[in-house]
C-alpha positions in Angstrom: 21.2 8.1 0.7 23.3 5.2 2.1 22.0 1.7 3.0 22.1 2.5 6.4 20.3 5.8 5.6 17.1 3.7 4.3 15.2 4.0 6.5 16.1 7.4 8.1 13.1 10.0 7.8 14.2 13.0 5.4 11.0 14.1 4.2 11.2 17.2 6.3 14.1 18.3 4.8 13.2 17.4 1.1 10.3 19.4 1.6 12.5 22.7 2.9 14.6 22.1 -0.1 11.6 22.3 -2.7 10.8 25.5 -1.1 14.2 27.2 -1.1 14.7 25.5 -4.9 11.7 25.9 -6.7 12.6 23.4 -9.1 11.7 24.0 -13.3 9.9 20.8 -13.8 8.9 20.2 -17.8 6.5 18.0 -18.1 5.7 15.8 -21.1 2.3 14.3 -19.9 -0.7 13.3 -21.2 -3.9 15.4 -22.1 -6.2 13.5 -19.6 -3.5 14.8 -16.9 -2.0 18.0 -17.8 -3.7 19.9 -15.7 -3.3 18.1 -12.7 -0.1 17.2 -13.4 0.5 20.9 -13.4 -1.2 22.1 -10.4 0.2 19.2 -8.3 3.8 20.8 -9.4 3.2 24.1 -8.3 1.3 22.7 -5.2 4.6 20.8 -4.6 6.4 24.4 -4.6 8.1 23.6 -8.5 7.2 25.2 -11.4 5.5 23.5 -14.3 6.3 23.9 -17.7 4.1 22.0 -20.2 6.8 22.3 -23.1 5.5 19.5 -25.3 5.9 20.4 -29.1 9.0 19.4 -31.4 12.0 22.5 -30.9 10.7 24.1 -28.1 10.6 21.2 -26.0 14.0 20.7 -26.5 15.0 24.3 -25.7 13.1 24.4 -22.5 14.8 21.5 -21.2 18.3 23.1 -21.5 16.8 25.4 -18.5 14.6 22.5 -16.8 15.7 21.3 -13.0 14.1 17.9 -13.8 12.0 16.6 -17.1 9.0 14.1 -17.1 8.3 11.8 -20.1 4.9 10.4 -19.3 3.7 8.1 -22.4 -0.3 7.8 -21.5 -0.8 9.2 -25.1 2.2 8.9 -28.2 1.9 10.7 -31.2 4.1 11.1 -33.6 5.2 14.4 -32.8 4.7 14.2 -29.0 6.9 11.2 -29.7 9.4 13.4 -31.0 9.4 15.9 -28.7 10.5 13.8 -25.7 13.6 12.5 -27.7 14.3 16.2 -28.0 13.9 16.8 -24.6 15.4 13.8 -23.1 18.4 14.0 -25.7 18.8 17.3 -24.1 18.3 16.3 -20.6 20.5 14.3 -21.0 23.4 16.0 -22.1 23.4 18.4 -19.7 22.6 15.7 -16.5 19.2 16.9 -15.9 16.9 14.0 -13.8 14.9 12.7 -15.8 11.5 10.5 -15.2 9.7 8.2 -17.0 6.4 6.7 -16.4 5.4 4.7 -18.6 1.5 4.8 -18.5 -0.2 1.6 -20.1 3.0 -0.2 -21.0 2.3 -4.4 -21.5 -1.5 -3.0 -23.0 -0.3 -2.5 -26.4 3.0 -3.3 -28.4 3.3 0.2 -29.6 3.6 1.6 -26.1 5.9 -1.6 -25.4 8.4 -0.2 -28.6 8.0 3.1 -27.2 9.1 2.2 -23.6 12.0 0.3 -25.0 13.7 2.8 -27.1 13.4 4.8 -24.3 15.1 2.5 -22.2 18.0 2.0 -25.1 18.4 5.1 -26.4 18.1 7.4 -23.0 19.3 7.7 -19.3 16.9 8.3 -16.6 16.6 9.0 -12.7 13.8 7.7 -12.2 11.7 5.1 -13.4 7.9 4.9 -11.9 4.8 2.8 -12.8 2.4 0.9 -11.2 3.0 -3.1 -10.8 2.1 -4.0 -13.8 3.7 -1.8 -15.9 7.2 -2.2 -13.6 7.0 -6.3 -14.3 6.5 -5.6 -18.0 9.0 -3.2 -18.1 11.2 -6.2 -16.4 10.1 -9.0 -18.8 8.3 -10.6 -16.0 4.7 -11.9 -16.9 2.0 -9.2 -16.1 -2.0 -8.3 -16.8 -2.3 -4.6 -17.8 -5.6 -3.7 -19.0 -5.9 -0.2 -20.2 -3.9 1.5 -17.9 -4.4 -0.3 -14.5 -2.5 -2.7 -13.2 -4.6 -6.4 -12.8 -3.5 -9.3 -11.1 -1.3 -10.8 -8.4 2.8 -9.6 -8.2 4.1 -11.0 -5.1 8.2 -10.5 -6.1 7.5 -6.8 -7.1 10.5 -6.3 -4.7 12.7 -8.1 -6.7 11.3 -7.5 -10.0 11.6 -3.6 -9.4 15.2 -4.4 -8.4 16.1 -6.4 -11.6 14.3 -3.5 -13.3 16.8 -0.9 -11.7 19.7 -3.0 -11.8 19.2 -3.3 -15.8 18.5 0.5 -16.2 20.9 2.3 -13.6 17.2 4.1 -12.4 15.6 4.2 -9.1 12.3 2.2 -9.5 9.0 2.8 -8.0 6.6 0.5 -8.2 3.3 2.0 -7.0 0.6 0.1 -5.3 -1.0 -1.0 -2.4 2.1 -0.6 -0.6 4.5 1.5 -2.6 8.1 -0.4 -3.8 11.3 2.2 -4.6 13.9 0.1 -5.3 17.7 0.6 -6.6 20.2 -2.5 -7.9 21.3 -2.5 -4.3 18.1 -2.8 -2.3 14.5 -2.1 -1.9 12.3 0.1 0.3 8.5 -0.8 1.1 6.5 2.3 1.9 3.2 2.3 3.3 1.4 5.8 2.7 -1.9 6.4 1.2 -5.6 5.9 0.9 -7.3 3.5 -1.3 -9.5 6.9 -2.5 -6.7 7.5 -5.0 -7.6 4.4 -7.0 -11.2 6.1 -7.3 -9.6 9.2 -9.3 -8.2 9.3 -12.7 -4.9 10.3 -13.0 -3.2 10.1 -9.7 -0.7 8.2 -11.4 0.7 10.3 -14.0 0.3 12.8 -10.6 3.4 10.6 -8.6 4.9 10.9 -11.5 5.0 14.8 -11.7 5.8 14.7 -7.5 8.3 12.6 -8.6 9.9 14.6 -11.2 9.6 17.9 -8.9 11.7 16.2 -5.8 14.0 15.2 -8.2 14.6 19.0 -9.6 15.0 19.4 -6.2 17.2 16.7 -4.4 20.5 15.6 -6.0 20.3 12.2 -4.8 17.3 10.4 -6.8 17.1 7.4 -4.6 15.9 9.8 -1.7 13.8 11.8 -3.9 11.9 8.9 -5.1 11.3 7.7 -1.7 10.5 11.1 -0.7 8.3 11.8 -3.1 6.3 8.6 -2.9 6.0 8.7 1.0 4.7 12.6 0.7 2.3 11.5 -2.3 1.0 8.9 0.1 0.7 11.1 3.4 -1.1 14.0 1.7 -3.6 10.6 0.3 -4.6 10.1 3.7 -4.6 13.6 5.1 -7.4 14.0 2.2 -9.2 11.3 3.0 -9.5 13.1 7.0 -11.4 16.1 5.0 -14.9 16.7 4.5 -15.8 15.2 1.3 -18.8 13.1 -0.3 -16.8 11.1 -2.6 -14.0 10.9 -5.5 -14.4 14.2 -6.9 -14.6 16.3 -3.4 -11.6 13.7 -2.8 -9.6 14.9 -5.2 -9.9 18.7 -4.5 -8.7 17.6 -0.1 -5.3 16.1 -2.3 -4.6 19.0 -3.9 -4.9 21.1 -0.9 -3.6 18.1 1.2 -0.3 18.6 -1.0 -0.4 22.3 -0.9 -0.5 21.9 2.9 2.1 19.5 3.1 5.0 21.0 5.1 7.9 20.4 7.2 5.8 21.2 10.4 3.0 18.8 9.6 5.1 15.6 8.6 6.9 16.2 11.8 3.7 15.1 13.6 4.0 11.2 12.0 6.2 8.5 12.9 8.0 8.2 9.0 9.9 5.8 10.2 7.4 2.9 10.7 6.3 4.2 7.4 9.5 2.7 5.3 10.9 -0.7 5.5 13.8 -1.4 4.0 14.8 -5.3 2.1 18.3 -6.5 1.3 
């Protein structure tokens, strides 16, 4: 995607190539979000693979279309199973995303994250304000997992962050920040009912990782990915439900339901502003 492409609606035609791909996505994630993580791929029209143990891990991602390394939980020989697979990935120019899930909380997920960052290449880079501005070595408050505080240059922040790595960033929020060394795009899609369930999260990062399989331009599958994540939010939200739990059953089928027909009835283009 060009600069002058920015802000040019694709999603419609991102979504016809996940169909016509069905992109291999391996994903490396988390216990608390396997399953989700999973569904949300399949929903998406990829096909998950949970390859997560040392050998095999690295064998599946010679046959992946894209490969997630999600760090919400690190053992040892988790650990070593995304080097494997990112090694791999690597080697054979397979996307590959990283979300680093609680990095800034603890200064073992802080070493992780940064031999990541030395040692391997990546597409995409996503994680939620906090993380990003840690990630950036600008000051931020993350408590657990979740993002705390005030970031007001998360534009240029995620851009510093890209420009150092060679990713596309997304910084997820409120409003949604996918930013390259060359620009950033603010996207507003969503629902704040995706703050109420665990996991949605590690979930952009598995839409992320599926558009990616799919698109060969990252830049476009990030904002892609992040603008569909955010539309099937609200479409959710417009379906019967009596709170988080019915919530998050309308996102899965809100994603399942996502299709080239239905995002043709927004305006996507007063959905994405692009910054110089």
């Amino acid at each position: 995607m060009t600069r002058s492409d920015a802000t040019r609606p694709t999603l419609a035609d991102s979504l016809e190539a996940l169909v016509e791909t069905e992109p291999l996505v391996q994903s490396l994630t988390n216990e608390v979000t396997i399953n989700d993580v999973a569904n949300l791929t399949l929903h998406w029209n990829g096909l998950p693979v949970m390859a997560d143990s040392p050998g095999d891990a690295g064998e599946m991602a010679e046959l992946a279309s894209a490969v997630l390394l999600n760090i919400g939980q690190i053992p040892e020989s988790k650990l070593e199973a995304m080097r494997e697979a990112a090694e791999t990935a690597n080697e054979r120019e397979i996307p590959v995303v990283l979300d680093p899930v609680g990095v800034g909380s603890t200064p073992t997920r802080e070493a992780v994250a940064e031999e990541f960052l030395t040692e391997y290449e990546f597409a995409v880079i996503k994680g939620n304000y906090g993380e990003i501005s840690a990630l950036a070595g600008v000051e931020a408050e993350v408590r657990g997992v979740e993002s705390v505080g005030d970031y007001d240059a998360i534009e240029e922040t995620a851009r510093s962050l890209a420009e150092s790595t060679d990713a596309v960033v997304v910084a997820s929020g409120v409003e949604d920040v996918v930013a390259d060394a060359d620009g950033a795009t603010r996207i507003a899609a969503g629902h704040e009912r995706l703050s109420e369930v665990v996991g949605t999260g590690c979930m952009l990062g598995g839409t992320l990782a599926t558009f990616c399989g799919a698109l060969e331009d990252a830049r476009t599958a990030a904002i892609d990915g992040t603008l569909a994540f955010g539309i099937a939010g609200e479409r959710a939200a417009e379906l019967p439900h009596e709170g988080p739990a019915s919530y998050r059953t309308n996102f899965h089928d809100a994603v399942a339901g996502l299709s080239p027909e239905v995002v043709a009835e927004y305006d996507l283009g007063s959905r994405l502003e692009h910054l110089d």
